[in-house]
C-alpha positions in Angstrom: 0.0 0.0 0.0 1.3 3.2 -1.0 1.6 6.1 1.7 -1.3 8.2 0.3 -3.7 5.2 0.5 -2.2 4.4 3.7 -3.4 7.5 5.2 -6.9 7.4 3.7 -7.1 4.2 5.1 -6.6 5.2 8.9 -9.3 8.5 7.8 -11.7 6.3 6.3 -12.0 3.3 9.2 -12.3 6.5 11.7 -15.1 8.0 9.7 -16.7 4.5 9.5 -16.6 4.1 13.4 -19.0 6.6 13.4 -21.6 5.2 11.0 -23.7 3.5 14.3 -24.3 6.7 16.0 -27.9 7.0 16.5 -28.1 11.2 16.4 -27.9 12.1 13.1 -26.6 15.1 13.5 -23.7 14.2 15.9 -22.4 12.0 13.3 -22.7 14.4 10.4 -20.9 16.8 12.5 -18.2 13.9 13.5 -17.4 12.2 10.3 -16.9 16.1 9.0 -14.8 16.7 11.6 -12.5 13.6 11.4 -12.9 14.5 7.5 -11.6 17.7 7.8 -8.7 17.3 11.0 -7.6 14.2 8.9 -7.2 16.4 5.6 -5.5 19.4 7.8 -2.7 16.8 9.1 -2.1 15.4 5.7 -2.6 19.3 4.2 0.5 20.5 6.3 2.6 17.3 7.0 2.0 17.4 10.9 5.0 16.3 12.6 4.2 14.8 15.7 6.5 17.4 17.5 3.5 20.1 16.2 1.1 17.6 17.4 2.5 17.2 21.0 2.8 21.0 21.0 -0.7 21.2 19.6 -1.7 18.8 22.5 0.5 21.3 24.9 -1.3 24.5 23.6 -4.9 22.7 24.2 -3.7 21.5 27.8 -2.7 24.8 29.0 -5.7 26.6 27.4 -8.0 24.1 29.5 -5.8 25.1 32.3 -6.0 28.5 32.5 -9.6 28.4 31.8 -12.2 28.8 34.9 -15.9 30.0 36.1 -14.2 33.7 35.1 -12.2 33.7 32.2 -13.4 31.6 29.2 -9.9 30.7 27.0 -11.7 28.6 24.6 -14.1 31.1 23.5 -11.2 33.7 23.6 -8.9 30.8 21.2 -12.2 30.6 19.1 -12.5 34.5 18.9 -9.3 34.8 17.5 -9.4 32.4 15.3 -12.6 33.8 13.7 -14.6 30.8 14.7 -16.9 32.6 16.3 -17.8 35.1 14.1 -17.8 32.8 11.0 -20.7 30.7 13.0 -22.2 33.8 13.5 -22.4 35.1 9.8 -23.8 31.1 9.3 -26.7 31.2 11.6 -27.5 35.0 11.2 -30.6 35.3 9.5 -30.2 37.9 6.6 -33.2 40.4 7.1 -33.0 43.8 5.6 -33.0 46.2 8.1 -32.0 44.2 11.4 -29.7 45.1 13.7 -26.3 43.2 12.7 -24.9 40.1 15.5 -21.4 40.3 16.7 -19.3 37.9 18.6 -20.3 37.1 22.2 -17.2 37.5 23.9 -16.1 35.9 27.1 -17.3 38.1 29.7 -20.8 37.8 29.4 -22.2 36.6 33.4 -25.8 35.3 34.0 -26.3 37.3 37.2 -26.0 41.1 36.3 -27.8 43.6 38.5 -31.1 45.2 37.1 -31.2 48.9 36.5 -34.0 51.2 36.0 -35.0 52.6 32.6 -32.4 55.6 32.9 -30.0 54.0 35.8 -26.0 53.6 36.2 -24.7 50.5 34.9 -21.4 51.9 35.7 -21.6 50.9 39.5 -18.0 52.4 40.1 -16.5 51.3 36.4 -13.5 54.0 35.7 -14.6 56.5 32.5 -15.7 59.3 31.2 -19.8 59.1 31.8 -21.8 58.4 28.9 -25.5 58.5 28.3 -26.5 55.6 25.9 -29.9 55.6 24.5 -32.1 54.1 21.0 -34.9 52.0 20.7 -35.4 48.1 20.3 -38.5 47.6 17.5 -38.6 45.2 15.0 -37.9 45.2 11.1 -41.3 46.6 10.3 -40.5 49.1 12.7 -42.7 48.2 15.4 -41.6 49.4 18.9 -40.9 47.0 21.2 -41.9 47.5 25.0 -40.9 45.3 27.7 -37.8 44.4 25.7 -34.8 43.4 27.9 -31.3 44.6 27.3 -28.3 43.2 29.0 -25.2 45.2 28.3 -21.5 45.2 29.3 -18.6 46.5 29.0 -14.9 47.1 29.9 -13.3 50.1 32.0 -11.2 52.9 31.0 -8.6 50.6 31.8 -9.4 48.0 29.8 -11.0 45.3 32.5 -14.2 44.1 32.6 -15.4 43.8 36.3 -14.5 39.9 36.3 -10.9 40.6 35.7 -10.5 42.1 39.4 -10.0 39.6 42.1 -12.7 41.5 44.6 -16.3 40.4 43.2 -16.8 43.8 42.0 -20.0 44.0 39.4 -19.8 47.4 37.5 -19.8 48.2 33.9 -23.1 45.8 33.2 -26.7 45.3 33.9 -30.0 44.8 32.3 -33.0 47.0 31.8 -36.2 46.9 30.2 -37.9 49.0 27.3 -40.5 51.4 28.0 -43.5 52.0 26.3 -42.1 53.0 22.9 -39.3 50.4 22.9 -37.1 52.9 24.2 -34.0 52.2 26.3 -31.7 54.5 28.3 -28.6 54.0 31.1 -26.1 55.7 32.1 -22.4 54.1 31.6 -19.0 55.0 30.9 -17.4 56.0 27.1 -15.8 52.6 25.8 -12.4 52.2 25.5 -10.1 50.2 23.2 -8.6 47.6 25.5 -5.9 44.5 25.1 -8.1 40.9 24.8 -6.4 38.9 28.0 -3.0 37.9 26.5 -1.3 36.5 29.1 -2.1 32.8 28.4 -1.9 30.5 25.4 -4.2 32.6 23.5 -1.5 35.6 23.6 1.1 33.2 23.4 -0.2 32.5 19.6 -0.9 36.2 18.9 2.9 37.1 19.8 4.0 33.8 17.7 1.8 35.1 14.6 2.7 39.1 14.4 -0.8 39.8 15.2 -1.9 42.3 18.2 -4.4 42.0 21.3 -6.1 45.2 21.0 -9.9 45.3 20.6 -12.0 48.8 19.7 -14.1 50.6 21.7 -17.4 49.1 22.0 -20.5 48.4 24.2 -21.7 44.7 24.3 -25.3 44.1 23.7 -27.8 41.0 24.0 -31.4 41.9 23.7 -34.4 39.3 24.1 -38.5 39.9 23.5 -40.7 37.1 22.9 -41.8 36.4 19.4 -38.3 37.8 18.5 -34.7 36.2 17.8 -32.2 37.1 20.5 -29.7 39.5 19.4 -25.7 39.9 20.6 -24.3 42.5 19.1 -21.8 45.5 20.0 -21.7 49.0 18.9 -18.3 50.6 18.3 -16.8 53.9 18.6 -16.4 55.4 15.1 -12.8 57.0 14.5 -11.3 54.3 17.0 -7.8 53.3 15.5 -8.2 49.7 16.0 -11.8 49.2 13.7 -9.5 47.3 11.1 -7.4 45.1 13.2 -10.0 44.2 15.8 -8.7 40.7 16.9 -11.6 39.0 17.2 -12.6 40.2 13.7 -16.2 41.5 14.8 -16.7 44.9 13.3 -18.8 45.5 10.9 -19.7 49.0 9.4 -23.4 49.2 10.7 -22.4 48.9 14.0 -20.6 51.9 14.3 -21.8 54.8 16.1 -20.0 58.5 16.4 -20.3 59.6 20.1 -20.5 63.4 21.1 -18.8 64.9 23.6 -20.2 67.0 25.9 -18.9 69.8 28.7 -21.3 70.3 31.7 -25.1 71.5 29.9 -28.0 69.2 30.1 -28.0 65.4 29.1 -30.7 64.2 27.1 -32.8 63.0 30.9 -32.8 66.4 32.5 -29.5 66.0 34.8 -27.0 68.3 34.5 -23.6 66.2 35.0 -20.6 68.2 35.8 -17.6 68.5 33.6 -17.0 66.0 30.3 -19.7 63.9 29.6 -20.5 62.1 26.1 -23.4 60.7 24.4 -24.5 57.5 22.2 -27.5 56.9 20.0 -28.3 53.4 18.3 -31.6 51.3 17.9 -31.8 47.5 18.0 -34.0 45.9 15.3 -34.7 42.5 16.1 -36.0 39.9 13.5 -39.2 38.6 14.5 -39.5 34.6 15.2 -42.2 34.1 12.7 -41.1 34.7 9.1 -42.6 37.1 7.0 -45.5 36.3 4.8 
């Protein structure tokens, strides 16, 4: 037997151990996978020092990996993973708000806010009033909406990056009566992705950089309507074309305005420098279009 057909051989008697799984759709998914590893090995000629360092990478990645810092999604991220399975299960409906990678630091528990409250708690920033409306494609408002939101300090840390339980920088609210949302925050910041573990390891090995731009996580949920996670980003931010988890995209960009003292768009009257953010959220409704 020559040494292609010796290699097919040990890909097709894997494929084939899969052929008595029961779910259908684990073993599409499996025989693709072994498919498609199988084809990647030959592809490159893996030398099983790669593949021990390979096996090395994974190990420490599962190591560093806990209840507050998610390096598999963050290896996913980078590797565009994420956002390709995004643009696959997006549905494309003219006019809806565009979905963004999740990120890592989404957490279950966030504190509620009122329509109009502080989901800065304490985060480091510049304040920032953030406001739009959530309605769906045929522009219907939608009350009773609710947001989450998130997002990382001045600094560049998300709230579960400090080691004292701190929650600032996220929350959750509900639309009013017009779909309307509001809240308080801070202005975004560019900030590093965690690059201290494997994940930055293979960023420093490749030439490629940690930063990600400004931006304001989103996930919205209404019944009768798709759950959206999204961001919006800071326009003029100089890391919009090398965002390393590749999930810009031009309609989600939003120029802010700076303020100085005056009134902000709920009737307070902050005190010094102050900015401002305007962007709806059309969902896509559950039930397709006639």
């Amino acid at each position: 037997m020559n040494p292609a057909d010796r290699e097919q051989a040990v890909t097709d008697e894997v494929v084939a151990s899969f052929d008595g799984t029961t779910d259908p759709r684990l073993r599409e998914v499996m025989q693709s996978l072994v498919r498609h590893l199988h084809a990647f090995a030959r592809d490159v000629r893996l030398t099983e020092q790669e593949w021990e360092a390979a096996i090395g990478f994974l190990t420490r990645t599962g190591h560093i990996t806990d209840d507050r810092r998610q390096e598999f999604i963050l290896l996913s991220d980078v590797l565009g993973l994420s956002m390709l399975t995004v643009a696959i299960n997006e549905p494309q409906v003219p006019g809806a708000t565009e979905a963004t990678v999740f990120g890592p630091f989404y957490v279950d528990d966030s504190p509620e806010i009122p329509l109009g409250g502080d989901i800065a708690r304490g985060a480091a920033g510049t304040p920032c009033h953030v406001s739009g409306q959530v309605r769906g494609t045929d522009g219907t408002a939608i009350p009773g909406a609710r947001v989450d939101v998130w997002e990382a300090d001045e600094d560049g840390f998300y709230d579960v990056q400090y080691t004292d339980d701190r929650s600032a920088g996220r929350g959750w609210l509900r639309t009013g009566e017009d779909g309307e949302y509001r809240f308080w925050s801070v202005l975004p910041a560019p900030y590093p992705i965690p690059h201290d573990g494997p994940v930055g390891e293979l960023l420093t090995a490749a030439g490629r950089g940690p930063m990600r731009p400004a931006h304001l996580h989103f996930k919205v949920t209404a019944p009768g309507y798709r759950t959206l996670i999204t961001h919006i980003f800071l326009a003029d931010d100089p890391y919009l074309d090398s965002d390393a988890v590749f999930g810009v995209k031009e309609g989600l960009v939003v120029q802010s305005r700076k303020h100085y003292d005056g009134t902000a768009p709920d009737g307070s009257r902050p005190q010094g420098e102050w900015a401002s953010l305007t962007f709806d959220l059309v969902l896509v409704s559950e039930t397709p279009a006639a």
